[in-house]
Backbone as a printed PyTorch tensor [residue, N CA C, xyz], in Angstrom:
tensor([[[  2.2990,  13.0420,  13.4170],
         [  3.6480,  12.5260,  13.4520],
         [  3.6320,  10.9990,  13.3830]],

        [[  2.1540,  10.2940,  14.0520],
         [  2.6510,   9.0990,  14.2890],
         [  2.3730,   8.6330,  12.6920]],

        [[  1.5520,   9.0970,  11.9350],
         [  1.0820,   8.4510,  10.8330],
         [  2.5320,   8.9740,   9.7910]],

        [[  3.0200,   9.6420,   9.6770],
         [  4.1900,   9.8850,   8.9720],
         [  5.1020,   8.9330,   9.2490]],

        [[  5.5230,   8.2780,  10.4850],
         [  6.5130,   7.4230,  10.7490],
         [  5.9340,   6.0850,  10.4770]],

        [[  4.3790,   5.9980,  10.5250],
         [  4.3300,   4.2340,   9.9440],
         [  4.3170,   4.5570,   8.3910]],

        [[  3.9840,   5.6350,   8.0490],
         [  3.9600,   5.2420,   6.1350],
         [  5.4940,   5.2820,   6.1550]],

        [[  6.6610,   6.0080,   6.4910],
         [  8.0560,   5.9840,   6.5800],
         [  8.1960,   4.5170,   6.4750]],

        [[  8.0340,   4.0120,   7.7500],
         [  8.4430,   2.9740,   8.1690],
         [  7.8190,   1.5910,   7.7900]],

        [[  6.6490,   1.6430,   6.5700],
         [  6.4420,   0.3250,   6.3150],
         [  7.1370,   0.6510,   4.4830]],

        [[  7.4570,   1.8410,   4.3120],
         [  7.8740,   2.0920,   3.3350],
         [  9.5110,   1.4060,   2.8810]],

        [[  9.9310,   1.7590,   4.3290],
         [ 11.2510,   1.1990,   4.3900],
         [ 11.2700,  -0.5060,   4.6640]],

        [[ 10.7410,  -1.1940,   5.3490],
         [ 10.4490,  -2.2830,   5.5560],
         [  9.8930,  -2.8130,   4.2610]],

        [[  8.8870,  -2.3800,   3.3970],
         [  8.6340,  -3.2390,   2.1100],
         [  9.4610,  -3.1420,   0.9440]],

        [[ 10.7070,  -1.8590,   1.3530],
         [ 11.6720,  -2.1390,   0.5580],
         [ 12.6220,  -2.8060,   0.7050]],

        [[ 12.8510,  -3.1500,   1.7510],
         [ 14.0410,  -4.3730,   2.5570],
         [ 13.3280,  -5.8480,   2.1860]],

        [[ 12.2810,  -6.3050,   2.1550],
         [ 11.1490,  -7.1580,   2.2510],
         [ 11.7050,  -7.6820,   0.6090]],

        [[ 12.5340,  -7.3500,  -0.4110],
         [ 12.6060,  -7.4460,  -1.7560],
         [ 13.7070,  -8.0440,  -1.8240]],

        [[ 14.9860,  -8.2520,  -0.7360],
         [ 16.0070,  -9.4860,  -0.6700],
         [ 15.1200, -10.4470,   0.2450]],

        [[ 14.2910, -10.7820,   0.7930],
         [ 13.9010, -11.8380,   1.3640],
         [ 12.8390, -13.1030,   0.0190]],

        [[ 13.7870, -14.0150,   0.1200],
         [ 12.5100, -14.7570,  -0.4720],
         [ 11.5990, -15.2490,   0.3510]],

        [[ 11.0650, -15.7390,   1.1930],
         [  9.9370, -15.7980,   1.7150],
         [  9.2930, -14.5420,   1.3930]],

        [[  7.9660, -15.6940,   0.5580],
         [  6.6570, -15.1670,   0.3910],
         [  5.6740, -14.6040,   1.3860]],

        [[  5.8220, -14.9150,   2.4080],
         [  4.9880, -14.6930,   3.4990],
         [  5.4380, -13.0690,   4.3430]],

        [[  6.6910, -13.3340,   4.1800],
         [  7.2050, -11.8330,   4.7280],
         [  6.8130, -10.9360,   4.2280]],

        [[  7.1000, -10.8250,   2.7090],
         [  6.8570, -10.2120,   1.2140],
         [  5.3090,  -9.6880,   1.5980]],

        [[  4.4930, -10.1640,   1.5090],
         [  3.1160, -10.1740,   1.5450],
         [  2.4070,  -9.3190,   2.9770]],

        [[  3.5250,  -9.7430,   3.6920],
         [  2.7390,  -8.6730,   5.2020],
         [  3.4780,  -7.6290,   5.0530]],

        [[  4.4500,  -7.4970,   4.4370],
         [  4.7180,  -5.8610,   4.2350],
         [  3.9970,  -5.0300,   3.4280]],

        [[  3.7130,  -5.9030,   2.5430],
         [  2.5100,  -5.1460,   1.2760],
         [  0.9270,  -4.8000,   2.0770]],

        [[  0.7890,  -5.8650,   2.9700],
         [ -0.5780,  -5.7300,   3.9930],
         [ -0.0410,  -3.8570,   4.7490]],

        [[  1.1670,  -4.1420,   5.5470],
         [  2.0040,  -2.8580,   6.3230],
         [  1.8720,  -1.8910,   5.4750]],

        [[  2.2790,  -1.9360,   4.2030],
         [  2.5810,  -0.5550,   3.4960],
         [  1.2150,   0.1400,   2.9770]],

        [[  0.0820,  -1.0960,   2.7130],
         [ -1.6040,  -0.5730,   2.5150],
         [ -1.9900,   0.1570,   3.6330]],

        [[ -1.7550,  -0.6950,   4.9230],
         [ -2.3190,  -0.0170,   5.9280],
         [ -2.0050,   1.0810,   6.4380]],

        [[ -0.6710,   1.2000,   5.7920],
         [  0.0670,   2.8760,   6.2130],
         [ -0.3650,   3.8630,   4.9730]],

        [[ -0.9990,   3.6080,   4.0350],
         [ -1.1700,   4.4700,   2.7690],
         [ -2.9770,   4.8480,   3.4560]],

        [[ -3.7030,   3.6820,   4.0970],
         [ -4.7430,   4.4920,   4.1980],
         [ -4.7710,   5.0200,   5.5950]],

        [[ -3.7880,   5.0120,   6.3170],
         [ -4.0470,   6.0370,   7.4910],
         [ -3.5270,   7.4580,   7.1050]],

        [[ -2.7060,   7.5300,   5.8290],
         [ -2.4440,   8.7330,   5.5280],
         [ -3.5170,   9.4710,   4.8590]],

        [[ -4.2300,   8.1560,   4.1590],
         [ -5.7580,   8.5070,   3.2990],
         [ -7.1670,   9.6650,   4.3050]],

        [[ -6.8550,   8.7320,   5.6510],
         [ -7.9150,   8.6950,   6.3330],
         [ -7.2330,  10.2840,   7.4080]],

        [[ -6.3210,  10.1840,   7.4500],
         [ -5.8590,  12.0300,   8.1390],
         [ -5.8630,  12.7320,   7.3950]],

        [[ -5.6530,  12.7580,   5.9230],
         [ -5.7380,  13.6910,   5.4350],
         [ -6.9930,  14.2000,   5.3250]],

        [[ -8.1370,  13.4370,   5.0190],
         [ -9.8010,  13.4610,   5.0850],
         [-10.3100,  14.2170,   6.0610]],

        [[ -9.5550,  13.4770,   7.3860],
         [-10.1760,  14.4140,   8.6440],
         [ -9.7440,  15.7350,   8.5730]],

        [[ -8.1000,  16.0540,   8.3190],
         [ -8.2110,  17.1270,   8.5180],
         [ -8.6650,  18.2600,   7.3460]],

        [[ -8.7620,  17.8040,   6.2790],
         [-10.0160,  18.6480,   5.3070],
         [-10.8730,  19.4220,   5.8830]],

        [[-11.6010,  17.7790,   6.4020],
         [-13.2880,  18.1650,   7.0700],
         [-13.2890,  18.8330,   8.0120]],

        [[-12.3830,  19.1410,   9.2680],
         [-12.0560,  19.8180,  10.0670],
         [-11.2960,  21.3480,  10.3620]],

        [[-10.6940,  21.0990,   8.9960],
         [-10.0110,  22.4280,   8.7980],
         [-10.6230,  23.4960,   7.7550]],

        [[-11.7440,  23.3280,   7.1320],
         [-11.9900,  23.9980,   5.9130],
         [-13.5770,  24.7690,   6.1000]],

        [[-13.8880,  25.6240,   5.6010],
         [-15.5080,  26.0460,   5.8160],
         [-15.9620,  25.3910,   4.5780]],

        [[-16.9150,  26.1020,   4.4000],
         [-18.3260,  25.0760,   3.3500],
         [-17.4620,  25.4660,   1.9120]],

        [[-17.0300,  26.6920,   1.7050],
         [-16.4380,  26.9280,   0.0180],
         [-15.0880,  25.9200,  -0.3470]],

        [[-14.4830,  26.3580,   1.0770],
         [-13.2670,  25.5480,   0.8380],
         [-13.4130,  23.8310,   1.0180]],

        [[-14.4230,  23.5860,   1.4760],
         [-14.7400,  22.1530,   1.3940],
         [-15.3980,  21.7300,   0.3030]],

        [[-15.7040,  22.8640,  -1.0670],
         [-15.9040,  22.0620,  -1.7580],
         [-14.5750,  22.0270,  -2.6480]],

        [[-14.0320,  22.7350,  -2.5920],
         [-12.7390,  22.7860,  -3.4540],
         [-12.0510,  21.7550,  -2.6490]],

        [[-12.0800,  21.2800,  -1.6780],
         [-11.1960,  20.2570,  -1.1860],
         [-11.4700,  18.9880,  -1.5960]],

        [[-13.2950,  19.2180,  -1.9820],
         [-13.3620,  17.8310,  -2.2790],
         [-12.5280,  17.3090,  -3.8440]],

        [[-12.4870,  18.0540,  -4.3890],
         [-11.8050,  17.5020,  -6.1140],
         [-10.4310,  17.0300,  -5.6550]],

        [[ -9.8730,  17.8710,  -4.2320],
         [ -8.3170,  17.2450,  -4.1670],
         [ -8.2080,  15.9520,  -3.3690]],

        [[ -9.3100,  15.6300,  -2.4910],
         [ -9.4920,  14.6780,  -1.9380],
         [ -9.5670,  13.2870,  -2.5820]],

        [[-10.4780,  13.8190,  -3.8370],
         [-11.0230,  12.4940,  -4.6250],
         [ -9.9960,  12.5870,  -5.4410]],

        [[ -9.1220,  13.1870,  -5.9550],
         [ -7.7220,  12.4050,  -6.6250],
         [ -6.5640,  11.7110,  -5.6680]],

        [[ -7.0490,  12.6100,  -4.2850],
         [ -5.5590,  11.5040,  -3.9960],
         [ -6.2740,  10.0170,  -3.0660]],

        [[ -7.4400,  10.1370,  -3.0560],
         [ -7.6970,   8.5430,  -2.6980],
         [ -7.7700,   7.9510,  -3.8300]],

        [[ -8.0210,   8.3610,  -5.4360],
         [ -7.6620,   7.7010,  -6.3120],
         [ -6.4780,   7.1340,  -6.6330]],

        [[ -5.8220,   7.8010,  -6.3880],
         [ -3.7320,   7.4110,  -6.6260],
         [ -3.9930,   6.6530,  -5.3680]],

        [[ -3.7540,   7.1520,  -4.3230],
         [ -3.6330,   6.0860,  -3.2160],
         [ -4.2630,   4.6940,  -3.0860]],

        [[ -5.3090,   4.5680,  -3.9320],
         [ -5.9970,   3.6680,  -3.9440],
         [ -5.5030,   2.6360,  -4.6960]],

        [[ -5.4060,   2.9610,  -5.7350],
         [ -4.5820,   2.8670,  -7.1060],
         [ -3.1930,   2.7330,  -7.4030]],

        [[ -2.2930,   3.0770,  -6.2430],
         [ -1.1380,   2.3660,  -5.9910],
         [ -1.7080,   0.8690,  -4.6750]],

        [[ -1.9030,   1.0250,  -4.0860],
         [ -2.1140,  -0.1460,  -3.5290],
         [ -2.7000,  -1.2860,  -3.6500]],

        [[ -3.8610,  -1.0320,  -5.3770],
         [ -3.8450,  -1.7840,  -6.0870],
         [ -2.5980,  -2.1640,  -7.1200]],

        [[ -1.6490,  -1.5980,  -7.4120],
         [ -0.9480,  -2.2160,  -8.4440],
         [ -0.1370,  -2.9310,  -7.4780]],

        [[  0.4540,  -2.7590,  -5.9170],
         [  1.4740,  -2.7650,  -5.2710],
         [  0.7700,  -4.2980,  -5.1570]],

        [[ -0.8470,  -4.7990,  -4.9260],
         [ -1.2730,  -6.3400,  -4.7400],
         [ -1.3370,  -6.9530,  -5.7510]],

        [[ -1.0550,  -6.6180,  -7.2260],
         [ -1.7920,  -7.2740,  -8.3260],
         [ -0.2860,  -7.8430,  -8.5540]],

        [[  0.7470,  -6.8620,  -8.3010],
         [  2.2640,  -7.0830,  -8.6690],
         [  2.7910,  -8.2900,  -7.5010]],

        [[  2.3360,  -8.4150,  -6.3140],
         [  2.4950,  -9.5930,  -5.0710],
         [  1.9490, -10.6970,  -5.2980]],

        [[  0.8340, -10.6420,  -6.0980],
         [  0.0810, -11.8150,  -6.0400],
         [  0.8580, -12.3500,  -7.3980]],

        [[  1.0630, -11.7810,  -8.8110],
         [  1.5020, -12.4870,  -9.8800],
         [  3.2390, -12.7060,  -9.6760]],

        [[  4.1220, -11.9100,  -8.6900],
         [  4.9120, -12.9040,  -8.3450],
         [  4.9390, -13.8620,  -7.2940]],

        [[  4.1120, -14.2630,  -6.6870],
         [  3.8460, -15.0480,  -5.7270],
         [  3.2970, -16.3160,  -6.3630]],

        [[  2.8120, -16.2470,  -7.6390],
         [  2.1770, -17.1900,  -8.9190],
         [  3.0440, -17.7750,  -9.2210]],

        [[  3.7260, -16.8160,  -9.5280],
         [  5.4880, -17.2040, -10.6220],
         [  6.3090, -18.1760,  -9.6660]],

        [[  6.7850, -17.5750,  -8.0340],
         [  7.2580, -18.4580,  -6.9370],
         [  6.5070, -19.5530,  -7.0340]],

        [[  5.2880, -19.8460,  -6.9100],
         [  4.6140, -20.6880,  -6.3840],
         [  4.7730, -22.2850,  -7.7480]],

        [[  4.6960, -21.8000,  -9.3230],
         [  4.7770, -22.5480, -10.0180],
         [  6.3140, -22.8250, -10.1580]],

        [[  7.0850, -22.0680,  -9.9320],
         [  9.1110, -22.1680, -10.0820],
         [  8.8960, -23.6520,  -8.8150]],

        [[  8.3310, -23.3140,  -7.8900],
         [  8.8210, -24.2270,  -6.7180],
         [  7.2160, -25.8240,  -6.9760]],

        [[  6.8060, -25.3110,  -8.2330],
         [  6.1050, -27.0000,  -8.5900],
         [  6.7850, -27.7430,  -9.2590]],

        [[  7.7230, -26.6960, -10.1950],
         [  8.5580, -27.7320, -11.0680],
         [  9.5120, -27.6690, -10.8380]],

        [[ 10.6460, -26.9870,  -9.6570],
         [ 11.5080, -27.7750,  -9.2290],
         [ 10.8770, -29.1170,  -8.3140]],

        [[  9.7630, -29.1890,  -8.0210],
         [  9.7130, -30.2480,  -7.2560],
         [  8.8070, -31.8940,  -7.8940]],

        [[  9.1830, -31.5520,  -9.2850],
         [  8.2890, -32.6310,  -9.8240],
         [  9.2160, -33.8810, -10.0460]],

        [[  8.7380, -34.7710, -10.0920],
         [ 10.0110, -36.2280,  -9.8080],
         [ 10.4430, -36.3710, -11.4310]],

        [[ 11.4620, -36.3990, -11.4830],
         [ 11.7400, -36.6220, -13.3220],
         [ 11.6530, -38.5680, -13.5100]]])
């Protein structure tokens, strides 16, 4: 339950996080919403390994290794997409600030 309510809840928070301009806010929600994608990563794993005998653990493994791929793999696009607008902010606010 508790891991359902932080992926909920950083889910909802990094979507609110998208009227704030501060960069810094922006960025620890994306930290929040990783860290809630791999505790869902990391329960689902356990309970595989815990719930399954030797046949069904190997069939678990093919479902395992796709969804830490997606999971992985969204939380890479979710940083590559923070960091190149955080580029874009960062150069908007060099040249509003260059002396004409």
């Amino acid at each position: 339950a508790y891991t359902t309510y932080r992926a909920a809840a950083a889910f909802v928070n990094f979507k609110r996080s998208r009227n704030s301009d501060n960069i810094l806010v922006k960025e620890i929600y994306v930290i929040n919403l990783a860290d809630a994608m791999m505790a869902v990563l990391i329960l689902q794993d356990t309970l595989i390994t815990v719930g399954s005998t030797k046949q069904k653990n190997d069939d678990m493994t093919v479902f395992s290794a796709v969804t830490s791929g997606v999971i992985l793999g969204f939380i890479l696009i979710i940083s590559i997409y923070s960091f190149i607008k955080g580029i874009k902010k960062y150069k908007l606010l060099q040249n509003n600030n260059e002396p004409c």
